[in-house]
N, C-alpha and C positions, 0 to 999 in steps of 0.2 A: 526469375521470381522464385522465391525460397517460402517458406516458411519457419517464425520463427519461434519457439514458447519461451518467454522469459523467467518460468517457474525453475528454467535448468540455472542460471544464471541472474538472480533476485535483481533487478534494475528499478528501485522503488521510484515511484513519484506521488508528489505530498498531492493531497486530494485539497480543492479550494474552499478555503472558509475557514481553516487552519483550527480542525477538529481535532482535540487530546482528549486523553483519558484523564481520570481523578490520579495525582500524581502517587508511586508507587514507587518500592523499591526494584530491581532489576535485579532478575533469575542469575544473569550472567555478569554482569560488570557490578552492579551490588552501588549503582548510584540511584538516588531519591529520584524520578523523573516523569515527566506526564508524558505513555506513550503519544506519538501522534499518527494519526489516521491517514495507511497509504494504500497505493494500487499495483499491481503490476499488471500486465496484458498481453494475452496470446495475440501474435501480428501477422500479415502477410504485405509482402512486398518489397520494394531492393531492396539491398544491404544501404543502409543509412539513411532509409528515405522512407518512416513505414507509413504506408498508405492507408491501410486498414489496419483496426486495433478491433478486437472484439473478444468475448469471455472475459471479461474484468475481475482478478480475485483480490478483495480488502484483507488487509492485518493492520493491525499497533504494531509499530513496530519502535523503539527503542532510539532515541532521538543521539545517543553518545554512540551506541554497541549496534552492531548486527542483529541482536537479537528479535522475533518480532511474535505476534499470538494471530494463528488467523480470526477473521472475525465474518459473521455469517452476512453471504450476498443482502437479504432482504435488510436486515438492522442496518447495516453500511448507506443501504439507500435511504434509511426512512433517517439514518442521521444527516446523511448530507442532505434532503431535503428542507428540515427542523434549522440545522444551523451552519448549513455551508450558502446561505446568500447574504 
């Protein structure tokens, strides 16, 4: 049993209810695009089989590029409450 944080190595997953931002141009690749609204999460448990996920950190992050903006824990929750059902 390991412990893993996935902030070393970004493994995004798109948050449910398919939340974007008012569509913008990108810092980095410089296309027109609506970030969309993701998660990553510190885990513990085997290797390929995470059991536990826990501390959840949100960003936009850039739907073409890597790029992404954090976005603060409470705003993240009160958006996906509002419009992720």
């Amino acid at each position: 049993m390991g412990t893993n944080i996935y902030r070393n190595y970004p493994v995004f997953f798109k948050v449910k209810g398919d939340i974007r931002e008012t569509e913008k141009i990108c810092t980095r690749c410089n296309n027109k695009v609506a970030y969309e609204l993701v998660y990553i999460a510190d885990g513990v448990g085997f290797p390929g089989i995470w059991t536990l996920k826990y501390n959840k950190h949100y960003f936009y992050k850039c739907p073409v590029c890597p790029n992404y903006d954090p976005v603060d824990k409470e705003v993240a929750k009160a958006l996906i409450t509002t419009k992720g059902r």
